[in-house]
N, C-alpha and C positions, 0 to 999 in steps of 0.2 A: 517849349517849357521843359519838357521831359529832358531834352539834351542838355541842358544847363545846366540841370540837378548831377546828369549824370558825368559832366566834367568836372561839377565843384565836386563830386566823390574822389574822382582820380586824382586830383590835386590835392586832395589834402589824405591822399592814399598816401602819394609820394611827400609829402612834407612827413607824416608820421615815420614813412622809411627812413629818412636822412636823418629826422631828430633819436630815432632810435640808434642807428649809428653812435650817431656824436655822443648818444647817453651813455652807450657803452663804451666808448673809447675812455669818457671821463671815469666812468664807475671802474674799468680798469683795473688801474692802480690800489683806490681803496678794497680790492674785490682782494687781488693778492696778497696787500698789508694783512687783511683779515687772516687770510689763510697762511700767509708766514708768524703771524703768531702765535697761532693756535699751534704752531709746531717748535713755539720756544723761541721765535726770530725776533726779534723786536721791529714796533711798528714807530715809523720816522712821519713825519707831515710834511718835513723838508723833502724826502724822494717824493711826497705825492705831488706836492705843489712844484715841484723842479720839471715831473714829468706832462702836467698841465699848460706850464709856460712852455714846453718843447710842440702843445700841440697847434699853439697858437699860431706860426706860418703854415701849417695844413690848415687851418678854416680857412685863414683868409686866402688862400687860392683854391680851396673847396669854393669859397663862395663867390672867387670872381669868375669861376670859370661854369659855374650851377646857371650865376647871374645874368651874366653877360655874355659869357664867350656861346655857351649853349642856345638862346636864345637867337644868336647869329646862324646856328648853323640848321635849327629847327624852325623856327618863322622864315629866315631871310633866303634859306636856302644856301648857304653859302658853303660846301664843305670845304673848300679849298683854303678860304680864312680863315675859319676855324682853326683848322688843322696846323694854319702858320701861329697862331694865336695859343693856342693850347700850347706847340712847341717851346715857344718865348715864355710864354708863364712857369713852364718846368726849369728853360735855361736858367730863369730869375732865381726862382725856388732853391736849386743847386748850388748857384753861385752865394747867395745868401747864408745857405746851410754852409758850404765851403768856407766862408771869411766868420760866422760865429764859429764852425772847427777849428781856426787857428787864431783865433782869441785865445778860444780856451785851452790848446795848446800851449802858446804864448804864456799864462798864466801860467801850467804847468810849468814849463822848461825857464820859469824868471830867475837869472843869476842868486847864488846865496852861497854865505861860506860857509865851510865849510869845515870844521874843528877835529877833522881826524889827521894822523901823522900824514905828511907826505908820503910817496914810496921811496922805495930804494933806490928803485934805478926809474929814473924818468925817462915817459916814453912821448918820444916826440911825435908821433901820429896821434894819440890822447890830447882832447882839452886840456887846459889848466886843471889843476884839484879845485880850483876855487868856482868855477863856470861851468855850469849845467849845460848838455849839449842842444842846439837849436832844435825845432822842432823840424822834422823830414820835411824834402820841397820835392817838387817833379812828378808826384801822383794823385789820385784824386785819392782820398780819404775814405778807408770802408764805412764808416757810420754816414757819410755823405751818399754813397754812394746806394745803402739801404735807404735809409730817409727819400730820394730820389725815387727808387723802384716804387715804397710804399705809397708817394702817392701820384703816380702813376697808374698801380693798382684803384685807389680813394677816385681819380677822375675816372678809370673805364669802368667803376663799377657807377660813378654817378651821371656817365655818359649810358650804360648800359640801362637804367632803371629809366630814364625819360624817354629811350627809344622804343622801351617796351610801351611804356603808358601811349607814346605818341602811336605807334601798331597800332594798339587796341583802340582809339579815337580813330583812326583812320579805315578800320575794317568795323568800324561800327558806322561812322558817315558811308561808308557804300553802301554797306547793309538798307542803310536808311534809302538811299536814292537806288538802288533795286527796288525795293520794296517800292518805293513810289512812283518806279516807272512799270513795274508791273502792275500796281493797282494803277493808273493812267491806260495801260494796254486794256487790261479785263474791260473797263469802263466803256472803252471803243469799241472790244469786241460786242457787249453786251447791246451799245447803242448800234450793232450792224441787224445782230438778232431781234430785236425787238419789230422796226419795220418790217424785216423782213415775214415775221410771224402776220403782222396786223394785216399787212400787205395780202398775203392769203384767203385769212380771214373776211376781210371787206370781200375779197372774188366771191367768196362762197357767198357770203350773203348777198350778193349785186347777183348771181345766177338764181334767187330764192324770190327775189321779188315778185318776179310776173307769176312766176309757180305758183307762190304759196306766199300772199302777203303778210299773214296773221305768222309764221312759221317763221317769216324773215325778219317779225317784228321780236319775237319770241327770240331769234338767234341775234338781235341787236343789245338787247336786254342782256342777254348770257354774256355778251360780248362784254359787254360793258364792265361786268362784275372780272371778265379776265385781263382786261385792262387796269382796272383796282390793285389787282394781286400786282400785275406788271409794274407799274408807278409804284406801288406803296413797297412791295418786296424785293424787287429785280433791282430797284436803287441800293439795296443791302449789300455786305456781301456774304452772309449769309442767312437762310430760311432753314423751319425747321421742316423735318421729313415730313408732317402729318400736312404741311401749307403744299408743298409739293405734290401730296399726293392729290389735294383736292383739285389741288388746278392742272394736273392733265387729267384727271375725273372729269373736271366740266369743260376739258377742251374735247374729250373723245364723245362725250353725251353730246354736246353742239354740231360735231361730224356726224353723229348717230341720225341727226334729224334732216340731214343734208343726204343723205344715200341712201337708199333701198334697202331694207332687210335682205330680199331678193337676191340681188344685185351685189352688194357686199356685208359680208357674217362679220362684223368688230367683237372680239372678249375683249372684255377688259378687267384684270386681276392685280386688286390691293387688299390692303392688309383692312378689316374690321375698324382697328382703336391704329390707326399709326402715331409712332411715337413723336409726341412733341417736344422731346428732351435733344433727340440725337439733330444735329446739326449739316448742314450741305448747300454747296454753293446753288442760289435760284433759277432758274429757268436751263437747268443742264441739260435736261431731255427733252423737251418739246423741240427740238430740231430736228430727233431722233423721229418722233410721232408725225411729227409735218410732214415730211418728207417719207414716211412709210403711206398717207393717204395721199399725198403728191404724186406717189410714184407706183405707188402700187394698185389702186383701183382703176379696175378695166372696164369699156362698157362693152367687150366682144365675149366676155364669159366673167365667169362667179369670181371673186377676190374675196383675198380674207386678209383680216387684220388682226393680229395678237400685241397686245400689250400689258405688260403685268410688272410692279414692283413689290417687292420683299424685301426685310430686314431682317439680320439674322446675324448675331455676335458684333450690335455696333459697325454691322457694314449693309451698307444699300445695295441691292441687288435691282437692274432693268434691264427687261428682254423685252422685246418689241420687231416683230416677222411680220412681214408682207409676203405674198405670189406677187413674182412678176407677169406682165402684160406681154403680150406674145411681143418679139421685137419689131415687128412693123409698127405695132401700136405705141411703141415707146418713143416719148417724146427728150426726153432727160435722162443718161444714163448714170451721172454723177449728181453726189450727195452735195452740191450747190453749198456758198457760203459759210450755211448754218452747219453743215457737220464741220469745216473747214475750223471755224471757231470752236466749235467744241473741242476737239483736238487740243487745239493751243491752248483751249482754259485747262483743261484736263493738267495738261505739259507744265502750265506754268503755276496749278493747284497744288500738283499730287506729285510731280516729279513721276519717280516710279512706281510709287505706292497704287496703281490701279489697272485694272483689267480691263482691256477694249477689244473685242471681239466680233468680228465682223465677216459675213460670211456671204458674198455673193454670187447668185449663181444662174443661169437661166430661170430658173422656174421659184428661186425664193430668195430675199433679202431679208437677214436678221443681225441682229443687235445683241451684247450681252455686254452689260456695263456696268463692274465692279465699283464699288467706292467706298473708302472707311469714311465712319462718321467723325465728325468734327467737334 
C-alpha cells in the first residue's frame, strides 16, 4: 500500500518537472516582451506566437521520446534500441528543422525587381540586377544546427530526470527487501533462541521433581508466566526496558530456587521504577544469563553469579560475571548458539552503534553490553 502512494508521488514529482519546463519555455517570450518594453522596445504578439510555433517540433519529440522511446529503454531494458531510436528522432528532428530553413530562405532570396540604375560596367561573375541571389548549398545551417544541440540538451535533461526517479525507486525496492530479509533472519534467529531457553529451563525443572515436588510445581508456574512474556513480546520486535527487566528478574529468581544459597551467591541489580518509555529489541540478554548458570556453576567449590542492568542517557547498560569451574569440571567451553545469535542481532540491529565486551578467562567469564535506546 505504502509503495503505491510512494510512486504515484514520484510520478507526478516528475510530471510537475517537465510541465514546469514547458511553462517556462512558453512564458519565455512574454517574460522578455515585458522587459523590452519597459525599456522603450515595443511589445509584438507576432514575435510571441512566431516563437510558440517554433516550439512546437521540440514537444512533439520531447513527447515521443518521454513516451515511447524512454519506456523502451527503462521497462524493456533495451539500451541499445534506445539509443538507435533516440538517434533517428534527432536525424528527423534536423532534417525537418533543415527543409523549414530553406523554405524560409527561399522566401527570403524570391526573385524581384528591381528599380535602381544598372551599373556602369557590368560584372559578369554578379547575378543579373534584376535576381536576388540563391540561398547558400553545401552546409548545414547555424540556427539548424543550434535548434539540434538544444534539443539534444531538452532529451538528456528528460533522459536524466527519469534516471534519477528510477535510482530512487530502485534503492528504495532494496531497502525494502533488506529490510525484509533481515526482519525474516531476526525471526529465525529469535525462533533458535527461544527452544533453546525452554529447553533448559524444562532440565532444571525435570532435576526438581523428586527433590522438591511443591518447588517444581512453584517453578512450572513461574515458568509459565516467562513463557507469556516469550509468546506475547519476543514475537515483537521491540519491548520496552522495564518488560525486559522483569523477565530476567523472574528468570534469575526461578534459578535462585534451583541452587543453594551455599552452593552459589546470584546478585541481581536493576533499576527501582525502570523506564517504560525507552525501547529495545526482546529477549537480547537471557542468552547472556543462561549461559553464565550453564556454564558457570560448580558443584566442586562456591560460584558466583552477577547480573545487573542500568539505564543512563537513553542507553541500556548489562553486565552479567560468572567464576569459572575448575577445567576438568568443564563441560562446554563455548557460548553455544544463543550468544552466536546475539551477535548477529546485535550486527544486524545496531550496525556499529554498540558495545560488546567480553572478557574470558580461567577463573571468570563477564559480559558488558552497551546499547542506545530505541
Amino acid at each position: 500500500m505504502f509503495r503505491g502512494i510512494d510512486i504515484g508521488k514520484d510520478k507526478l514529482l516528475r510530471l510537475l518537472i517537465f510541465w514546469g519546463l514547458w511553462l517556462l519555455l512558453i512564458l519565455l517570450p512574454l517574460i522578455q516582451g515585458l522587459v523590452a518594453s519597459e525599456d522603450g522596445v515595443g511589445f509584438s504578439w507576432r514575435d510571441v506566437f512566431r516563437f510558440w510555433m517554433s516550439l512546437i517540433p521540440f514537444l512533439i519529440a520531447f513527447l515521443l521520446h518521454n513516451l515511447l522511446l524512454l519506456p523502451v529503454y527503462i521497462r524493456k531494458e533495451k539500451g541499445l534500441t534506445y539509443l538507435i531510436l533516440t538517434l533517428v528522432l534527432i536525424v528527423l528532428f534536423a532534417t525537418g528543422q533543415y527543409h523549414v530553413h530553406r523554405q524560409r530562405k527561399a522566401l527570403h532570396y524570391r526573385p524581384h525587381v528591381e528599380h535602381t540604375v544598372p551599373p556602369v560596367r557590368p560584372d559578369a561573375a554578379r547575378p543579373p540586377h534584376n535576381v536576388s541571389p540563391k540561398p547558400p548549398k553545401g552546409r548545414l545551417p547555424m540556427p539548424v544546427v543550434a535548434d539540434t544541440c538544444l534539443l539534444v540538451l531538452l532529451l538528456g535533461f528528460n533522459l536524466g530526470v527519469v534516471l534519477i526517479f528510477k535510482y530512487k525507486k530502485t534503492e528504495e525496492e532494496r531497502k525494502q527487501l533488506e529490510n525484509m530479509r533481515m526482519q525474516d533472519e531476526l525471526r529465525y534467529l529469535k525462533a533458535q533462541i527461544d527452544p533453546h531457553f525452554f529447553m533448559n529451563m524444562l532440565n532444571n525443572i525435570h532435576s526438581m521433581v523428586d527433590v522438591n515436588p511443591e518447588l517444581a510445581q512453584q517453578m512450572i508456574l513461574d515458568l509459565s508466566k516467562l513463557m507469556r512474556y516469550v509468546l506475547y513480546e519476543g514475537s515483537n520486535s521491540y519491548t520496552t526496558f522495564e518488560n525486559e527487566v522483569q523477565f530476567i528478574s523472574k528468570y534469575v529468581e526461578l534459578m535462585r530456587q534451583r541452587y543453594p544459597s551455599d552452593k552459589v551467591e546470584i546478585s541481581l541489580e536493576v533499576p527501582e521504577a525502570p523506564s517504560a518509555s525507552l525501547l529495545l529489541p526482546p529477549l537480547l540478554f537471557i542468552s547472556f544469563v543462561e549461559n553464565a548458570f550453564k556454564h558457570g556453576v560448580s558443584y566442586m567449590r562456591r560460584s558466583e553469579i552477577s547480573v545487573s542492568l542500568s539505564e543512563e542517557l537513553s542507553r541500556v547498560c548489562f553486565k552479567c560475571s560468572n567464576t569459572r569451574p575448575p577445567l576438568e569440571a568443564r563441560t562446554d567451553s563455548g557460548g553455544g548458539v544463543g550468544l552466536a545469535n546475539v551477535r548477529r542481532r546485535l550486527d544486524l540491529l545496531y550496525q556499529d552503534r554498540y558495545v560488546l565486551d567480553i572478557v574470558d578467562t580461567d577463573e571468570i567469564y563477564s559480559v558488558i553490553l552497551i546499547i542506545p535506546g530505541l
